[in-house]
LUMLUMNU-598834 format. One record per atom (N, C-alpha, C): residue number from 0; residue in one letter; atom name; z, y negated, x negated. Coordinates in steps of 0.001 Angstrom, whole numbers. Example, Ala and Ser with C-alpha at 12.3 -4.5 7.8 and 13.67 -1.06 7.14 Angstrom:
(node 0,"a","N",(7800,5690,-13190))
(node 0,"a","CA",(7800,4500,-12300))
(node 0,"a","C",(7800,3300,-13200))
(node 1,"s","N",(7080,2250,-12850))
(node 1,"s","CA",(7140,1060,-13670))
(node 1,"s","C",(7870,-30,-12900))
***
This chain:
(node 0,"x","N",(-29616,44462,-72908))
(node 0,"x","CA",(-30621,44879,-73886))
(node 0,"x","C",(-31394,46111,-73395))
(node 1,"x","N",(-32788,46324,-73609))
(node 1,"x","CA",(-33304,47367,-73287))
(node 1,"x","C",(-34066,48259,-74096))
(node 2,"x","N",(-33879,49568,-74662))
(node 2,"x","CA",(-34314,50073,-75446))
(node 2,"x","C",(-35355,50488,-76069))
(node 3,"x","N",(-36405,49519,-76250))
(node 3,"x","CA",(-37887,49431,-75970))
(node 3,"x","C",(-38823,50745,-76488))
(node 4,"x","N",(-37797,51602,-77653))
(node 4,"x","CA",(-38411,52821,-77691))
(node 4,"x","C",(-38348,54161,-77118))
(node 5,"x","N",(-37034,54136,-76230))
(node 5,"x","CA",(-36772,54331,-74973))
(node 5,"x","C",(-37787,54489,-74284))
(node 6,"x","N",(-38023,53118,-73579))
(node 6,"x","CA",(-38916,53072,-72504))
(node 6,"x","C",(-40214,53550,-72708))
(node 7,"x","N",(-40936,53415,-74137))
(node 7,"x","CA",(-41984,53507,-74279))
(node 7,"x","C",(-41903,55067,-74626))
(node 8,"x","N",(-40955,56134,-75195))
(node 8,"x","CA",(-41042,57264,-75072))
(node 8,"x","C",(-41294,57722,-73067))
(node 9,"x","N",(-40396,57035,-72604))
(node 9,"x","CA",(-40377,57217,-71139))
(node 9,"x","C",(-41795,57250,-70834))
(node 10,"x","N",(-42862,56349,-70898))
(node 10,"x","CA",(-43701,55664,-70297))
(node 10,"x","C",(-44966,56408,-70599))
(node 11,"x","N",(-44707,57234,-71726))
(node 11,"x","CA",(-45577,58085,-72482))
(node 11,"x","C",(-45539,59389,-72181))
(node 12,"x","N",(-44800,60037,-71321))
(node 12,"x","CA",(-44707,61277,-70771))
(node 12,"x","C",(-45585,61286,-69876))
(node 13,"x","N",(-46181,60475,-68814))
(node 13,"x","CA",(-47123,60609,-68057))
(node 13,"x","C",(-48831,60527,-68695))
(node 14,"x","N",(-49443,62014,-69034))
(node 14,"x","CA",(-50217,62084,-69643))
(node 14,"x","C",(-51748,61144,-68968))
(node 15,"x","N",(-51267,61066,-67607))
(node 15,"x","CA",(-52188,60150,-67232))
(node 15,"x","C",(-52506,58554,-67323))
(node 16,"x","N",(-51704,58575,-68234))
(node 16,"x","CA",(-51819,56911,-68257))
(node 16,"x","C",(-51507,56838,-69580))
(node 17,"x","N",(-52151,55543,-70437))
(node 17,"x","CA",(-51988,54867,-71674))
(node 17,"x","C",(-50587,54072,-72351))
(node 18,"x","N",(-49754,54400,-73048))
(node 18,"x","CA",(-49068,53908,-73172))
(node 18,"x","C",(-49068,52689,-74440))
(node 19,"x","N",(-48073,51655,-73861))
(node 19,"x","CA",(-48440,50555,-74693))
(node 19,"x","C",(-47244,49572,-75383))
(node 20,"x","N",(-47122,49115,-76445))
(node 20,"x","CA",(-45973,48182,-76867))
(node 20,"x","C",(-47206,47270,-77736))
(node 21,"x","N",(-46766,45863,-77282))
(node 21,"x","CA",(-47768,44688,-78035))
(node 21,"x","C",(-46452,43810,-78154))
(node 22,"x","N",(-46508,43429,-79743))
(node 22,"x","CA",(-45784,42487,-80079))
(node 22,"x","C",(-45942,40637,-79228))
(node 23,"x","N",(-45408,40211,-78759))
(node 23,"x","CA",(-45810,38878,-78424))
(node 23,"x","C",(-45621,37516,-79394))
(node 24,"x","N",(-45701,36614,-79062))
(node 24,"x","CA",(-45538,35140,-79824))
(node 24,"x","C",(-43630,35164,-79763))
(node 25,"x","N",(-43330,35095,-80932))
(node 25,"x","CA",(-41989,34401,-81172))
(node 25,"x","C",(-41307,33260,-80023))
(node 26,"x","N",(-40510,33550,-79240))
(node 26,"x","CA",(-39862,32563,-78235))
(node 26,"x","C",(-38587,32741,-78073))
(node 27,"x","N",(-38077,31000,-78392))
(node 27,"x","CA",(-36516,31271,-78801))
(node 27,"x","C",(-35831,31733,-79882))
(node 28,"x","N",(-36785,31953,-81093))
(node 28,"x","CA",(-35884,32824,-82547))
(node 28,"x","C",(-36319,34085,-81791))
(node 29,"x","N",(-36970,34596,-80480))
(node 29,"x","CA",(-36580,36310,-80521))
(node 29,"x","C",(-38433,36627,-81018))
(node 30,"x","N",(-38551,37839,-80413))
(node 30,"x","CA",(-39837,38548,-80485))
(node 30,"x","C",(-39838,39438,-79353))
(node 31,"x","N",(-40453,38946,-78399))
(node 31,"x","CA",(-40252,39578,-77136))
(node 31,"x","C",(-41794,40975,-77166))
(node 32,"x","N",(-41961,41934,-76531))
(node 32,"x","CA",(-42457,42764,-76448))
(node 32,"x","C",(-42958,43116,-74955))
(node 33,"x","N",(-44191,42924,-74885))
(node 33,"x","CA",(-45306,43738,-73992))
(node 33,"x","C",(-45323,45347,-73718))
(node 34,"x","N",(-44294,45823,-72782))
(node 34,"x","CA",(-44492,47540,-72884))
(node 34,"x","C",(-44852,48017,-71397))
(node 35,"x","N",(-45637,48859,-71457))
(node 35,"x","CA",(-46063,48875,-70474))
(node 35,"x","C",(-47165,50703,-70347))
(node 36,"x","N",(-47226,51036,-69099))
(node 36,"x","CA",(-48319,52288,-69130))
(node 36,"x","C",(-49732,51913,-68118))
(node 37,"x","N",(-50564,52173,-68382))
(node 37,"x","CA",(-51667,51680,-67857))
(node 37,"x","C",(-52444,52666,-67707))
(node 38,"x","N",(-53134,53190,-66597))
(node 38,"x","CA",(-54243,54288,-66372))
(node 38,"x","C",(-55830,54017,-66236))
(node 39,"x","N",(-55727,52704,-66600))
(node 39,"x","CA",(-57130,51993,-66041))
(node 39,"x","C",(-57410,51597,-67600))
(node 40,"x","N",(-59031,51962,-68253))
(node 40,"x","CA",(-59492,52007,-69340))
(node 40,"x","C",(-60266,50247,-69149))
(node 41,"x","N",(-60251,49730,-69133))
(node 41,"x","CA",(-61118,48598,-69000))
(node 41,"x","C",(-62713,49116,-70082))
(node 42,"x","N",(-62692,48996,-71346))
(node 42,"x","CA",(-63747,49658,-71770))
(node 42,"x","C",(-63712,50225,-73095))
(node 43,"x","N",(-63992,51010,-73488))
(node 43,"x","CA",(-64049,51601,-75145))
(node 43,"x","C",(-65373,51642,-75407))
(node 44,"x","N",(-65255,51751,-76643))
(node 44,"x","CA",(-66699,51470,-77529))
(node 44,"x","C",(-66681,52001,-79098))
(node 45,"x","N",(-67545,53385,-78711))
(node 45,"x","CA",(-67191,54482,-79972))
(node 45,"x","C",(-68615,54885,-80261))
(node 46,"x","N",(-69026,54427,-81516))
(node 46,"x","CA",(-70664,54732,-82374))
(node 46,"x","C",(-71829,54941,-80721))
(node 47,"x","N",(-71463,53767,-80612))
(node 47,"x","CA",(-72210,53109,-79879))
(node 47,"x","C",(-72152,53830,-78049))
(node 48,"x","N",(-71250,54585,-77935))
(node 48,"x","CA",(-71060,54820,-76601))
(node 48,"x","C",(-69997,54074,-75878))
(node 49,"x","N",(-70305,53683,-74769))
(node 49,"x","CA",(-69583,52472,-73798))
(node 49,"x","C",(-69193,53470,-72712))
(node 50,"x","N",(-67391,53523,-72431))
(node 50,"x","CA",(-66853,54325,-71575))
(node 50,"x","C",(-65736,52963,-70400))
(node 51,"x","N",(-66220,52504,-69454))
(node 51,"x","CA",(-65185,51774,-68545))
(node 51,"x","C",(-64557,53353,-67445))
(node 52,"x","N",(-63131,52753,-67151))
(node 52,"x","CA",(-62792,53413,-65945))
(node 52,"x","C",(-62310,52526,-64515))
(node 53,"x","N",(-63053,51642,-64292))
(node 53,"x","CA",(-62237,51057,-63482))
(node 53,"x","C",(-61788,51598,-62115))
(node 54,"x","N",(-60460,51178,-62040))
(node 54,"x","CA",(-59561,51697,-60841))
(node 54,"x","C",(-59565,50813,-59623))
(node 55,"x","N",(-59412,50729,-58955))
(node 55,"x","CA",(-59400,49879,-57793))
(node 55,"x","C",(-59165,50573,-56115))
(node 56,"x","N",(-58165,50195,-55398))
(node 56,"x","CA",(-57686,51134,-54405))
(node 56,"x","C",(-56721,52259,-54901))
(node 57,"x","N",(-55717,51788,-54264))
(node 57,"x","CA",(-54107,52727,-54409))
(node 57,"x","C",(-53280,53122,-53236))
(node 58,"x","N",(-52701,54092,-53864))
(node 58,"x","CA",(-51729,54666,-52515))
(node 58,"x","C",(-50332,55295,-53308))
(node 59,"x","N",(-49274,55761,-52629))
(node 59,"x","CA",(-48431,55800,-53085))
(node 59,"x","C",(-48036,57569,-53294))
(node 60,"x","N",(-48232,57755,-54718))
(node 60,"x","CA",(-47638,59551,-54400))
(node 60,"x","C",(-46448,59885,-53840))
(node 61,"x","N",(-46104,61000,-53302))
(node 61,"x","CA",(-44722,61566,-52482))
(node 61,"x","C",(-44479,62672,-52978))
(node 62,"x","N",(-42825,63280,-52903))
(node 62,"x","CA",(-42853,64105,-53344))
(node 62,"x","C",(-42846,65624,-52871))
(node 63,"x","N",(-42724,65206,-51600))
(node 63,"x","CA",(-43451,66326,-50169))
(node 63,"x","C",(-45353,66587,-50762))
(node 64,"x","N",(-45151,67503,-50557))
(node 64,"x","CA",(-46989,68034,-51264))
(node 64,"x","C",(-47734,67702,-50168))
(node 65,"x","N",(-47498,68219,-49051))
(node 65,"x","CA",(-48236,67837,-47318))
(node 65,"x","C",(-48058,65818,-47749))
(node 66,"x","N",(-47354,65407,-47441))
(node 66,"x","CA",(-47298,63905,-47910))
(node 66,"x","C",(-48089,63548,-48541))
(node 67,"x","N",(-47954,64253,-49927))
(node 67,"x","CA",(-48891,63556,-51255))
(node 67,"x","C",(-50081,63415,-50942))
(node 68,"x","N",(-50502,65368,-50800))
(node 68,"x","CA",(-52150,65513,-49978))
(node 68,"x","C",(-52257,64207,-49263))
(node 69,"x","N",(-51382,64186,-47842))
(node 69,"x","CA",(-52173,63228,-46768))
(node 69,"x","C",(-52615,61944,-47170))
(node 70,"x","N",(-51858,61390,-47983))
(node 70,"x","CA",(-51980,60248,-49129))
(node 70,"x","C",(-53069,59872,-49591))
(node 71,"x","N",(-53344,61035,-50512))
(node 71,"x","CA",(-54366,61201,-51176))
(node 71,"x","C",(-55651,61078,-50720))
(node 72,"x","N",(-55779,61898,-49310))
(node 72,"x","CA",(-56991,61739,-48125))
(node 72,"x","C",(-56925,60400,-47887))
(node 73,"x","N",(-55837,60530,-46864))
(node 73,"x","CA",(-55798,59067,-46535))
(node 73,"x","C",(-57073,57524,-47091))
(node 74,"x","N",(-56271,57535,-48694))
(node 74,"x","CA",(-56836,56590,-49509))
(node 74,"x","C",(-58328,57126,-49800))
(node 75,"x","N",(-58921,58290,-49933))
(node 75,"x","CA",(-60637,58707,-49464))
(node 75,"x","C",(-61119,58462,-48563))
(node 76,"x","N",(-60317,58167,-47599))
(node 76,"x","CA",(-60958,57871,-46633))
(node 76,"x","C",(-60920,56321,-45928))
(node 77,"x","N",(-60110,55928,-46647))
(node 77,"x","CA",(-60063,54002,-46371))
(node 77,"x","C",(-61324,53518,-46362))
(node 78,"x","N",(-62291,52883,-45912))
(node 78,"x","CA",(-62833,52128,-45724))
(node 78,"x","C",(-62588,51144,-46172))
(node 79,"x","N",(-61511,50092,-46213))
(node 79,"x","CA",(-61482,48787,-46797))
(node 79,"x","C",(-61296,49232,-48287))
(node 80,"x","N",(-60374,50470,-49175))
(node 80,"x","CA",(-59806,50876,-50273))
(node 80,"x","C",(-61621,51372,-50817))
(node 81,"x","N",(-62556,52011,-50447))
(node 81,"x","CA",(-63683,52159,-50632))
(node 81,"x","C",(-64485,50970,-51446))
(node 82,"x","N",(-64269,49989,-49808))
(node 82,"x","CA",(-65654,48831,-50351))
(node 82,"x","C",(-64919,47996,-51269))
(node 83,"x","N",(-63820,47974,-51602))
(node 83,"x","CA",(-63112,46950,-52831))
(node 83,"x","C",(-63553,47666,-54012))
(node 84,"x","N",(-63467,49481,-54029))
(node 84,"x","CA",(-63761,49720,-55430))
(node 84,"x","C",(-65141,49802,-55584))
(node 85,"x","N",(-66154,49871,-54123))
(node 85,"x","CA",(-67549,49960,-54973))
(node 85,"x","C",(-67854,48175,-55581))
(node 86,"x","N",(-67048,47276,-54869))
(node 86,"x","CA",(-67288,46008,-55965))
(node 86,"x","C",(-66732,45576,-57057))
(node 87,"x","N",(-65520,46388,-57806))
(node 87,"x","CA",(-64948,46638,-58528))
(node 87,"x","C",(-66201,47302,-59778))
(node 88,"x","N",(-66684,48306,-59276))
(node 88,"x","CA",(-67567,48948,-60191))
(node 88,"x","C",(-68723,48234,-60160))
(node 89,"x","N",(-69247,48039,-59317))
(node 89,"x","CA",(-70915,47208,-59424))
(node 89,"x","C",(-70303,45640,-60296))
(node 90,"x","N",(-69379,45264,-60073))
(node 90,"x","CA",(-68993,43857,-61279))
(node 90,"x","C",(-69130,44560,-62389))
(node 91,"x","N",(-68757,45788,-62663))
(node 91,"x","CA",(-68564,46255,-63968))
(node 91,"x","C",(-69875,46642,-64595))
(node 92,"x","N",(-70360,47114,-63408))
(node 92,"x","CA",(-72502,47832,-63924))
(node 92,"x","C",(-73264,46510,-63895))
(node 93,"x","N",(-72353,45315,-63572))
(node 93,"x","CA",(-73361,44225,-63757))
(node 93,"x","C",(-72609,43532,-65029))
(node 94,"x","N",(-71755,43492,-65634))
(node 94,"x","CA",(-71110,43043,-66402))
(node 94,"x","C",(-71473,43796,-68120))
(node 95,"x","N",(-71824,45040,-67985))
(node 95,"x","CA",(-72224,45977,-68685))
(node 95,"x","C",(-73503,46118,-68951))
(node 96,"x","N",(-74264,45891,-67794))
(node 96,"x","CA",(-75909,46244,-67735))
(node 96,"x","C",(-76445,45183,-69216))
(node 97,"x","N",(-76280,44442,-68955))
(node 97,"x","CA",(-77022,43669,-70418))
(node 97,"x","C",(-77023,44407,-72065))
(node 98,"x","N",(-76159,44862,-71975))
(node 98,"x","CA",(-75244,45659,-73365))
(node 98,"x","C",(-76007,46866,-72970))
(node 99,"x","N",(-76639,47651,-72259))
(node 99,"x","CA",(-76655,48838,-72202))
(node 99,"x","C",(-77793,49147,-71790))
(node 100,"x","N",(-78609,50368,-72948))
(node 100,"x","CA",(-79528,50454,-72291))
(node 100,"x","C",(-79643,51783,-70884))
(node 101,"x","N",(-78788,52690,-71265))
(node 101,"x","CA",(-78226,53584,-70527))
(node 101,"x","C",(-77017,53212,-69358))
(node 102,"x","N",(-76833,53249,-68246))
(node 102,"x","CA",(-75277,53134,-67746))
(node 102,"x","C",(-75121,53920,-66132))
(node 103,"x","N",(-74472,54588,-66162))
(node 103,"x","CA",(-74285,55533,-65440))
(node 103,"x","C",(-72851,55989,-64979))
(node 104,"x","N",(-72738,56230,-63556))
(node 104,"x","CA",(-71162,56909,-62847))
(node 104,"x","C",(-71575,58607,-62719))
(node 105,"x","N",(-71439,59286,-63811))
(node 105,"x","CA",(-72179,60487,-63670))
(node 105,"x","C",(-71195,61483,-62558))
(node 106,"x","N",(-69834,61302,-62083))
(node 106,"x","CA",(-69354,62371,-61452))
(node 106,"x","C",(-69013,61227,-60222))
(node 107,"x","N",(-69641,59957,-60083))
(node 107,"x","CA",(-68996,59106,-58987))
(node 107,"x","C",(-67769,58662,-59198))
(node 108,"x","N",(-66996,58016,-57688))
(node 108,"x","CA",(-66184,58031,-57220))
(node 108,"x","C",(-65124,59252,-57191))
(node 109,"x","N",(-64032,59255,-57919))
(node 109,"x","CA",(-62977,60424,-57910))
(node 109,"x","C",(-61223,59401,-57659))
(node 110,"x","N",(-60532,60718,-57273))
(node 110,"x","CA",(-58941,60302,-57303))
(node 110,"x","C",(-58737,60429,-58520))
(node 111,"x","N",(-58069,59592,-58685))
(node 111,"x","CA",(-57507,59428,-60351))
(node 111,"x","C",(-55606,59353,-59830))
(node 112,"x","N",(-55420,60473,-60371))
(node 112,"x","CA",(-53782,60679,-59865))
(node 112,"x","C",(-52873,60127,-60869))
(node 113,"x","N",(-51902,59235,-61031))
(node 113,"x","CA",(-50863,59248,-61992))
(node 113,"x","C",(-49691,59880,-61675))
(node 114,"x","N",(-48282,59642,-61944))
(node 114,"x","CA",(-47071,60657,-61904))
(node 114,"x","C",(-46548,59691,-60365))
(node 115,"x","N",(-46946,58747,-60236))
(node 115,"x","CA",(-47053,57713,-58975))
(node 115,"x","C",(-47407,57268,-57716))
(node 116,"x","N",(-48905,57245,-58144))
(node 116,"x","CA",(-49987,56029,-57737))
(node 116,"x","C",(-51095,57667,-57869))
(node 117,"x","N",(-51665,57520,-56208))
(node 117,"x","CA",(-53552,57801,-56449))
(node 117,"x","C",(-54316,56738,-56480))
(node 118,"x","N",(-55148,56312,-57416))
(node 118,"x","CA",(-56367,55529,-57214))
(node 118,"x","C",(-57731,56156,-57296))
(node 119,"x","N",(-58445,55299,-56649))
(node 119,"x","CA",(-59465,55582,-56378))
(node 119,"x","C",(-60430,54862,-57980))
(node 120,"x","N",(-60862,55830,-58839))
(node 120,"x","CA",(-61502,55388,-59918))
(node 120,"x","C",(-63172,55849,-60049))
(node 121,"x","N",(-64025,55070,-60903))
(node 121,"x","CA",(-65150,56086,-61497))
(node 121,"x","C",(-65043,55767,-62638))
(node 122,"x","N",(-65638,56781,-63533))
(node 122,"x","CA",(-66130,56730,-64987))
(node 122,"x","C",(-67798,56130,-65491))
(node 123,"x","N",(-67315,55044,-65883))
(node 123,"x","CA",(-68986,54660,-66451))
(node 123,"x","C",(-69110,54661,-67634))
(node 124,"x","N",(-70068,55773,-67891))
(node 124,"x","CA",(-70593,55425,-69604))
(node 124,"x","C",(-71976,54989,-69840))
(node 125,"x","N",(-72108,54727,-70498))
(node 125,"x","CA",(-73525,54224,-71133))
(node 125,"x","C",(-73616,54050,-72631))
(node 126,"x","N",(-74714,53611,-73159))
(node 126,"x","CA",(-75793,53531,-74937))
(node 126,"x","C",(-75737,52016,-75030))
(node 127,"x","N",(-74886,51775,-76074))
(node 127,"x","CA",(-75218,50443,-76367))
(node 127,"x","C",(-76640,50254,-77242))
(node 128,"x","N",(-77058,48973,-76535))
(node 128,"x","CA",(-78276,48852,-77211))
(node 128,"x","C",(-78625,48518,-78454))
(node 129,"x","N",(-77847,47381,-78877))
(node 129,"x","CA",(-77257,46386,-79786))
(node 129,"x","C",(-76107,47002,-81173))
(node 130,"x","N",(-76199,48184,-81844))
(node 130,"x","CA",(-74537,48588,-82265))
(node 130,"x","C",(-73944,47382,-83088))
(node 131,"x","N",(-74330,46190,-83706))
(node 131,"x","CA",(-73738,45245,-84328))
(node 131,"x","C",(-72842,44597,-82711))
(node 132,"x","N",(-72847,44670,-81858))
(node 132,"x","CA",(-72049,44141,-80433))
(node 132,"x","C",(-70753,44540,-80606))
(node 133,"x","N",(-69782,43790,-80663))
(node 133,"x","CA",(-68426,44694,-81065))
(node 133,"x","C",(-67731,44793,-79501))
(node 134,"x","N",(-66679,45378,-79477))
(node 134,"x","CA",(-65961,45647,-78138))
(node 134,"x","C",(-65561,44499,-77541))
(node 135,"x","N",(-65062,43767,-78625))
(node 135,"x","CA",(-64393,42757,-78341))
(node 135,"x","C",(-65085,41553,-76971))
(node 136,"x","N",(-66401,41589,-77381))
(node 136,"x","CA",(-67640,41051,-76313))
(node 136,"x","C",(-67751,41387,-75350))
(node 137,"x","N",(-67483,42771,-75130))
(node 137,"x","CA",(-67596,43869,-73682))
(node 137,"x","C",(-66225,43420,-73416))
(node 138,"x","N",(-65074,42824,-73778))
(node 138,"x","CA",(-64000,43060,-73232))
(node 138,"x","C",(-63849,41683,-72644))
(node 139,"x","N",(-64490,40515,-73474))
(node 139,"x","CA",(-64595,39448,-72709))
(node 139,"x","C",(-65901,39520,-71576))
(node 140,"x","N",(-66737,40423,-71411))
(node 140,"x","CA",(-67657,40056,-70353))
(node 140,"x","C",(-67037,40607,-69422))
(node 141,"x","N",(-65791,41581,-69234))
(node 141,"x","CA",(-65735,42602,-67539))
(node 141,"x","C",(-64159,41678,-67742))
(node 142,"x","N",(-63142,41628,-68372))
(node 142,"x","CA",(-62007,40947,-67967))
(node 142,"x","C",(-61859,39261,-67859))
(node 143,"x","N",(-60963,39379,-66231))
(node 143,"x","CA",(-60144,40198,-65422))
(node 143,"x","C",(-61676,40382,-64673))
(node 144,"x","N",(-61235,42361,-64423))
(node 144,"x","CA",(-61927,42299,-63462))
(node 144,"x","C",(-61735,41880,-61711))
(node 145,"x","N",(-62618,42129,-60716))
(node 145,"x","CA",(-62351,41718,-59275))
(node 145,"x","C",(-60890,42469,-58791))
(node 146,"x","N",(-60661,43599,-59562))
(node 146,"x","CA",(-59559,43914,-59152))
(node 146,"x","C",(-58350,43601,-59618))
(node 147,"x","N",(-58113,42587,-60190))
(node 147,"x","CA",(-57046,41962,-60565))
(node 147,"x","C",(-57120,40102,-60395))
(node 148,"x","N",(-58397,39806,-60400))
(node 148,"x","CA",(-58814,38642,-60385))
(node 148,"x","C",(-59684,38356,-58994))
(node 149,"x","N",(-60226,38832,-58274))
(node 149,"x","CA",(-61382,38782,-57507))
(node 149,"x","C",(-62299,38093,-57876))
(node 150,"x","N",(-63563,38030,-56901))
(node 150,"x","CA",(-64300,37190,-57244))
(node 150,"x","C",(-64779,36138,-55984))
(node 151,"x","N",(-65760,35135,-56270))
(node 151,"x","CA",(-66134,34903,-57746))
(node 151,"x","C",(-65074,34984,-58651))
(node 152,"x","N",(-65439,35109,-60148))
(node 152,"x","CA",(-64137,35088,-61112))
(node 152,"x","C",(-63486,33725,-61098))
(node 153,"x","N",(-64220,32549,-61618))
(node 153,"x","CA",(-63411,31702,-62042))
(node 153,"x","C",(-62795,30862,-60471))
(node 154,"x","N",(-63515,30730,-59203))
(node 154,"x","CA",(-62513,30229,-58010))
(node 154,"x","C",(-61791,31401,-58035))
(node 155,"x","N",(-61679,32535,-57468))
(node 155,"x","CA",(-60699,33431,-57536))
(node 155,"x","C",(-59646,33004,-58287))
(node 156,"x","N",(-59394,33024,-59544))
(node 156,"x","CA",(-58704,32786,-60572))
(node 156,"x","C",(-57561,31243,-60081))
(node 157,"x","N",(-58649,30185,-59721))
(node 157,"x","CA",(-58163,28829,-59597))
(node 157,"x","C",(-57177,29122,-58204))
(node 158,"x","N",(-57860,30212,-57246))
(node 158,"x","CA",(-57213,30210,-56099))
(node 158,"x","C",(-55838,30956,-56336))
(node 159,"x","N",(-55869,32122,-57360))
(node 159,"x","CA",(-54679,32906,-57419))
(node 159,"x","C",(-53377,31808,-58208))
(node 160,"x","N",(-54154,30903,-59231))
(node 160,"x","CA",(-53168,29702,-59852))
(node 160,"x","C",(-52091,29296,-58680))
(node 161,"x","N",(-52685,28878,-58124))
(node 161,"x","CA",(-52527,27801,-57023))
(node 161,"x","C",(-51738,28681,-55805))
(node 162,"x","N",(-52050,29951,-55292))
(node 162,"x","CA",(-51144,30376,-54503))
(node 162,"x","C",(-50183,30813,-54682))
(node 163,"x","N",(-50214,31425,-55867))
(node 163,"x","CA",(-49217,32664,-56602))
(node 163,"x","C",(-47680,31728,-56723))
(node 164,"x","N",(-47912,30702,-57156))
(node 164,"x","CA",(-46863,29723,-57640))
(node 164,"x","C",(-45891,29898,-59148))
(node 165,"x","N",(-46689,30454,-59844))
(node 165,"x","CA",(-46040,31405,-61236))
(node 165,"x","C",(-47415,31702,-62174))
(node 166,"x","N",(-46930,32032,-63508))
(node 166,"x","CA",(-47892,32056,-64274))
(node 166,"x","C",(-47604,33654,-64541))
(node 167,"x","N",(-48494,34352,-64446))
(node 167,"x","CA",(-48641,35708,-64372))
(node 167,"x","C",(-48780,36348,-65961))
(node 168,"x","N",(-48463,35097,-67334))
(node 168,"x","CA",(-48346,35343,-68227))
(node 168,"x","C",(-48900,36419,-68655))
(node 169,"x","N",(-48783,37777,-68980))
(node 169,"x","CA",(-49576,39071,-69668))
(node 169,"x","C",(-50192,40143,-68793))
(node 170,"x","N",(-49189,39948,-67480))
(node 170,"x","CA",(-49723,40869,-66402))
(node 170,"x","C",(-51252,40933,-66053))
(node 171,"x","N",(-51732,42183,-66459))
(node 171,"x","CA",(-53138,42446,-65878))
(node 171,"x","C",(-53906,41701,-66946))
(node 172,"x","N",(-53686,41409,-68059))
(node 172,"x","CA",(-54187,41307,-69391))
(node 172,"x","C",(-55443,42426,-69705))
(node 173,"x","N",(-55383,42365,-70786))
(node 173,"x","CA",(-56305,43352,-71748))
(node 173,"x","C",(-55579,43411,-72985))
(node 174,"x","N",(-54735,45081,-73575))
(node 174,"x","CA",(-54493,45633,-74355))
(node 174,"x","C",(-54975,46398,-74892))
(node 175,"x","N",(-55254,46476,-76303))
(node 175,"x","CA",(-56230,47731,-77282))
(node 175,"x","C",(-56407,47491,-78663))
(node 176,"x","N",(-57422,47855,-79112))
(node 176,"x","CA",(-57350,47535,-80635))
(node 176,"x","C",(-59129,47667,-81029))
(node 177,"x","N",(-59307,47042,-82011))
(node 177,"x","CA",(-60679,46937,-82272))
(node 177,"x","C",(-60080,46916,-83980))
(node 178,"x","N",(-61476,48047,-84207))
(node 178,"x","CA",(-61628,48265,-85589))
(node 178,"x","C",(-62626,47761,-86505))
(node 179,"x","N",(-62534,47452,-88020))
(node 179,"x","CA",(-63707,46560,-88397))
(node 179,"x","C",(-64643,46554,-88155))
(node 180,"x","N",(-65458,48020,-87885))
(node 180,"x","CA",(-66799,48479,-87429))
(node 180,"x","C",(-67458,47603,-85768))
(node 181,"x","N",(-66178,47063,-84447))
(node 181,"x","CA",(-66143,46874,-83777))
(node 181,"x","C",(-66415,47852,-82724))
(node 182,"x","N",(-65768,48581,-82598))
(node 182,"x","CA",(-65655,50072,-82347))
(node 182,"x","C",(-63893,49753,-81384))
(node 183,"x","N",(-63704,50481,-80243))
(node 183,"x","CA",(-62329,49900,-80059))
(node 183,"x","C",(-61989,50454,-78509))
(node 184,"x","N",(-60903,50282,-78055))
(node 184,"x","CA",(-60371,50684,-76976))
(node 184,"x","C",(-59409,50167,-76181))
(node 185,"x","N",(-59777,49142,-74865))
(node 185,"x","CA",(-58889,47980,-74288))
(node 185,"x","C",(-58770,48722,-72592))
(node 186,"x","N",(-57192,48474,-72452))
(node 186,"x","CA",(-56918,49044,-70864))
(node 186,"x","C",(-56568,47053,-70436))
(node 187,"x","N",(-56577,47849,-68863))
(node 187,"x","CA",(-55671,46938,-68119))
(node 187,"x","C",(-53972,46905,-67941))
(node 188,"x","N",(-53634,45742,-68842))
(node 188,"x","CA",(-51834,45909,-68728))
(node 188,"x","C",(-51474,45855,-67680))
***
């Protein structure tokens, strides 16, 4: 048995990341549970401002500081960890652009550190044009993004079916909540 409020107190100490428990579908008489911490915002949508963070490109933190640093460079300076996240984000400024009349990476490309993991993230916000558009729409136009799915989306998708050999069930989902207004806030599980 595992102590799911436990874990999710655990999981919630790292201020850098979102913590999460989603009830699932009844299987077997039980009620199995989705818990999980996530640092990657997929998109929020608050009186009409649109905030994505997508992450894309990782490295592993250490607990040597010289280590961590080199790490940290390291993954700035990847070249392949680079051009995955600038298509990571341009799916997202093209996925977004319709909804928005504003959209913008105002500080770029930054390290986004967890208690873990450096990734390589930007922040995009933008003005929705539309405020009757609820989140829920923005959350089906960018998920999965290329960085969990690649692209194109839907061969990507057929290709990951087919190699993976397993159904990846909730992993790399979309968790959040949307309020009547359609106003709301979904990460990557």
């Amino acid at each position: 048995p595992v102590d799911a409020a436990g874990l999710l107190r655990r999981l919630s100490s790292d201020a850098s990341t979102t913590a999460f428990s989603v009830p699932l579908p009844v299987q077997e008489k039980r009620r199995p549970l989705l818990i999980g911490a996530t640092p990657e915002l997929l998109v929020s949508l608050r009186d009409g401002v649109v905030v994505s963070h997508p992450l894309a490109g990782s490295a592993r933190r250490h607990a040597d500081p010289a280590a961590d640093r080199e790490s940290a460079a390291a993954l700035e300076r990847s070249e392949k960890d680079r051009r995955e996240h600038a298509t990571v984000v341009e799916a997202v400024f093209d996925a977004l652009s319709p909804y928005c009349g504003e959209l913008a990476a105002p500080a770029g490309t930054t390290l986004r550190p967890t208690a873990t993991m450096w990734h390589l993230g930007t922040r995009i916000v933008g003005r929705i044009r539309d405020r009757d558009v609820p989140v829920a729409e923005l959350v089906a136009a960018l998920h999965p993004t290329p960085a969990v799915c690649g692209l194109p989306r839907d061969t990507a998708a057929a290709a990951i079916r087919e190699l993976e050999g397993y159904d990846r069930g909730f992993y790399a989902g979309a968790v959040g909540w949307t309020d009547a207004a359609g106003n709301g806030e979904w990460h990557v599980a």
